[in-house]
N, C-alpha and C positions, 0 to 999 in steps of 0.2 A: 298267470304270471305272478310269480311271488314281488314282494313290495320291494323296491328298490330301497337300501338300505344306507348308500352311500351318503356322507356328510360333504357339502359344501363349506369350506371356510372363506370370509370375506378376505381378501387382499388387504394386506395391511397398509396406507397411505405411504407414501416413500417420504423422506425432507427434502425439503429445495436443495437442489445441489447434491444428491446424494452419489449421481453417481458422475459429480462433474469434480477434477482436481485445480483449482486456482493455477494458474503458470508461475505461481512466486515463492518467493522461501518460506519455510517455515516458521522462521520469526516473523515475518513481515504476518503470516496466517495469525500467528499466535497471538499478537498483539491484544488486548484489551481494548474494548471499545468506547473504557474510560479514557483513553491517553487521544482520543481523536478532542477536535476542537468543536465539540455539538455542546447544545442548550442542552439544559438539566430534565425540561419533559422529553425533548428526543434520546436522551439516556435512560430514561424509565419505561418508556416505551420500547424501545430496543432490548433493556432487560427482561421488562414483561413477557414478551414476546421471545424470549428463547435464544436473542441475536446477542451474544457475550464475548467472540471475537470478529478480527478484521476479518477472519478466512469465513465466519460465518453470512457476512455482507457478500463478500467476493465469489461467493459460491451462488450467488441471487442473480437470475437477472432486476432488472428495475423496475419494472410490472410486478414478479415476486414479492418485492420491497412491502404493495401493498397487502399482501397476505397478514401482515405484521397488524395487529386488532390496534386502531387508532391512527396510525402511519398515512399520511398522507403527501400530498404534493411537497409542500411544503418542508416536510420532513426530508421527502427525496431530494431535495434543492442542497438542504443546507448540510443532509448526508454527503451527497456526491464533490460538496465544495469543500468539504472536511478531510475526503482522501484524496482529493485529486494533488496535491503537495506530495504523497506519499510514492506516488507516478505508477498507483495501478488503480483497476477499474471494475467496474462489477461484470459479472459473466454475459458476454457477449449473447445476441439471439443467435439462432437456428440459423445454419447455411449461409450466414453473413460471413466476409472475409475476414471479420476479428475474431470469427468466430473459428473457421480452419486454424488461423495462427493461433490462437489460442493452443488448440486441441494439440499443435504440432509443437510447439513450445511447453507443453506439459509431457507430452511422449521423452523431449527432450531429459525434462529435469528429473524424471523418473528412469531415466537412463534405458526407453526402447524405443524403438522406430516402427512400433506396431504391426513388424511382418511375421515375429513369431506368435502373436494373435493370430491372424489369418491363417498360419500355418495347422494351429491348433484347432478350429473350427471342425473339422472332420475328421476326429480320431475317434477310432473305433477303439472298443477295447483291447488291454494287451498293449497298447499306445500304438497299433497298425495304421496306415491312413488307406484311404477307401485303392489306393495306388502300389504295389508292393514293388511296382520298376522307379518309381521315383523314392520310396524308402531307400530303396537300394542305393539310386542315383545322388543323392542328398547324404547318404554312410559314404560312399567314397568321395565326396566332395570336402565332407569332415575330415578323413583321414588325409585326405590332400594337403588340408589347411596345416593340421599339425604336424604335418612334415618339413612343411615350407613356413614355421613356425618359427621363428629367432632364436638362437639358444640364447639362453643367459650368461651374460659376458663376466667372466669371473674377475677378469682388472678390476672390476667395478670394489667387487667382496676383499679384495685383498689391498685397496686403497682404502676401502673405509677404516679393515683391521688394522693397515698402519698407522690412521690418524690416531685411532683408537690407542693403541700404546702410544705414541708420541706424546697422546694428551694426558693419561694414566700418569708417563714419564714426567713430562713437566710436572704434573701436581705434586706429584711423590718427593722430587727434587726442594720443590718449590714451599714444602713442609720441614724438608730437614734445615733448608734455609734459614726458615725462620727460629728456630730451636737454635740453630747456633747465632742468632742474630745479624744474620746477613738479609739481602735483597732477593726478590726473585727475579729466577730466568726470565723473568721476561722483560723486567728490567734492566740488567746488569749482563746480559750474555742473550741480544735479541738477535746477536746473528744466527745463532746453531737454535731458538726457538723455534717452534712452529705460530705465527699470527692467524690465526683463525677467523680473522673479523677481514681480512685482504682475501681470503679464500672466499668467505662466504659472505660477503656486504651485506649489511643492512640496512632502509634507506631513514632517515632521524623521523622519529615517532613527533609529527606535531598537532599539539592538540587545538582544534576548533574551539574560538571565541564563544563563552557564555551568553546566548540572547538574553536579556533580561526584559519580559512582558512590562510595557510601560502599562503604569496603572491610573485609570484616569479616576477625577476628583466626583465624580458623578457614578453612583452606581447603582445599578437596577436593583429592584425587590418586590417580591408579589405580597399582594393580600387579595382575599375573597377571589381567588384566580385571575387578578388582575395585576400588571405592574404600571410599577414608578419608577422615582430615582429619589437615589438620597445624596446629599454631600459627603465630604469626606468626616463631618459630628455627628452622623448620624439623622441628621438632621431632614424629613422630606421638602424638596425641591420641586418634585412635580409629582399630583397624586398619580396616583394607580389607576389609568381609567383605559389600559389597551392592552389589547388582547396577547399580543406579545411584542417583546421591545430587546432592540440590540444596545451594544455599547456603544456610549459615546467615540467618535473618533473624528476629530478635526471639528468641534465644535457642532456635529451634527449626529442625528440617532435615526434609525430608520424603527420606526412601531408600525402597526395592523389597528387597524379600526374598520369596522365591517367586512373581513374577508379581504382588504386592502391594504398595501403598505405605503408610507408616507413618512417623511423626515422633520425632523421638531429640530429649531437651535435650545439653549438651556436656558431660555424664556420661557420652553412650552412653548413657542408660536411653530406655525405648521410651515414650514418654506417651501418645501416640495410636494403636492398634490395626494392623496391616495390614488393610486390608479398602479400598484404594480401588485402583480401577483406572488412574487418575490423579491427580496431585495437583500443585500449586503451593505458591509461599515463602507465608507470612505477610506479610500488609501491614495495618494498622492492625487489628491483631487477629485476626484474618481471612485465612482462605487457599480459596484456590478448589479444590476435589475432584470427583469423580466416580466413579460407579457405574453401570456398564455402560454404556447410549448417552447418561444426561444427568449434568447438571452442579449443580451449588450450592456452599455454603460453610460451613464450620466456624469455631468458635472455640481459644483455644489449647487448652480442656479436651477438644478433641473432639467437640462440642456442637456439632448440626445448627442452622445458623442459616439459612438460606435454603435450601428441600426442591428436592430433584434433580428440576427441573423443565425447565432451563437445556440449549439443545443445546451450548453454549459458554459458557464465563466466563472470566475473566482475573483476574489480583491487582488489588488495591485503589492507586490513584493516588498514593495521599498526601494526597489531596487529597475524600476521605470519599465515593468514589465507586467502582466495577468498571463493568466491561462483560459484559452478557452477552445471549446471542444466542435465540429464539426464533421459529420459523415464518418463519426466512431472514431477519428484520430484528436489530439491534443498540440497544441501548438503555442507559442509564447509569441502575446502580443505587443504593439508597442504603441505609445502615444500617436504618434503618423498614421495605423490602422495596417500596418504592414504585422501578418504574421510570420512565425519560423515555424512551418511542421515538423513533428518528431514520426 
């Protein structure tokens, strides 16, 4: 038997997400994953690691996430609270119902219903399919369609073309006008004009209030991979002795000491315990924590206000509301413990 000559080539690794499409627009994809509200080592790590837009997160599930060299819990905590404002989500698992919807909501936005897939699975060459009574049956189905097909309504073409001169006209008028220093038609002779703005309304353009990030007097900074706070002189307030540290917010800061997070007022004195796995600022009293895989919220004393129920939370809006997440859906919570599902 002569020596088998054939070469094996190894399969090249696929990327997360390669052959999964996000269900959201393009820009929401395209965004930078500088413009999210992460800490500065979850941004170097995410660049490290290859992850440069939102579609690139979106295309992960959340186990994924840890493929990312350094990424851990933690990181997924204060990822997932970074987009959940954005109101999408990272890629649903396998055979879960977010995960049909998904799949059905991208079919959507790619504009197929996924039967001319199926259709195409068994073509032979020449484009035959293994059935030549149903080629048949499927051509005159086609040619039925384009029978019964609407013709193009030409009122349509011959309204446009009138407005079209009418508005040609006015300009034209509306130039000599001005040469001989008169008004225009569409001031001085608005009966016989055409108004275009009563034909085609438009509704008034108003633009959304500037937030402007309040900036607190206290603000963090590292040394020897450790942070602090300095005042608004520069001046340090509390050294650098925790492993990481958020903003102040309402007179209180949540920091990490030993794999724990725990809350300092800006005495440095410790008010709230280490004992959470995760933790968020303060917003309207209120700060979002976690213990082990769920979430809930405390008050400034400490005090379990919403029990660790929650796969996900976020801080409070401002506006006497959170978000928090249960059995793949998202829902806006309220002080009483009543949520709204979306």
């Amino acid at each position: 038997m002569g020596k088998n000559n054939r070469r094996f080539h190894k399969k090249p690794p696929q990327q997360a997400g390669a052959n999964y499409k996000p269900p959201y627009s393009e820009e929401i994809l395209a965004m930078s994953v500088e413009g999210l509200n992460l800490s500065v080592e979850t941004l170097e790590i995410l660049k490290k690691g290859g992850v440069l837009l939102l579609g690139d997160i979106l295309s992960r599930r959340k186990t994924e996430m840890y493929k990312v060299q350094n990424f851990n819990k933690k990181r997924l905590f204060e990822l997932q609270n970074a987009i959940a404002p954005l109101g999408v989500d990272f890629r649903p698992d396998e055979g879960s119902d977010a995960s049909q919807g998904a799949e059905e909501k991208a079919k959507q936005i790619r504009g197929g219903n996924g039967a001319g897939d199926r259709r195409g699975e068994d073509r032979r060459p020449g484009g035959r399919t293994g059935d030549g009574r149903q080629d048949a049956r499927q051509q005159g189905e086609r040619q039925n369609d384009r029978k019964s097909a609407p013709m193009p309504v030409k009122g349509n073409r011959e309204e446009d073309r009138r407005r079209t001169e009418l508005s040609r006209g006015g300009n034209a008028l509306n130039q000599q006008n001005r040469k001989q220093g008169k008004g225009d038609v569409s001031s001085k002779n608005k009966g016989n004009a055409v108004d275009f703005s009563k034909i085609f309304p438009r509704e008034k353009l108003v633009h959304s209030p500037r937030i402007e990030l309040e900036k607190d007097r206290f603000t963090k900074f590292q040394r020897a991979g450790k942070w602090g706070y300095k005042d608004e002189n520069g001046k340090e307030v509390i050294p650098p002795i925790y492993t990481e540290a958020l903003s102040f917010k309402e007179d209180m800061a949540a920091v990490e000491m030993n794999g724990l997070f725990g809350y300092i007022n800006r005495e440095n004195e410790l008010v709230i315990p280490y004992k959470y796995d995760t933790a968020g600022s303060f917003s309207e009293g209120w700060a979002n924590v976690s213990v082990g895989e769920k979430c809930g919220y405390i008050d400034l004393t400490g005090k379990e206000t919403v029990p660790f129920i929650y796969d996900a939370a976020t801080p409070f809006t401002g506006e006497g509301y959170g978000r928090v997440k249960k059995d793949g859906r998202w829902g806006n919570i309220r002080k009483n413990g009543e949520v709204s599902w979306q």
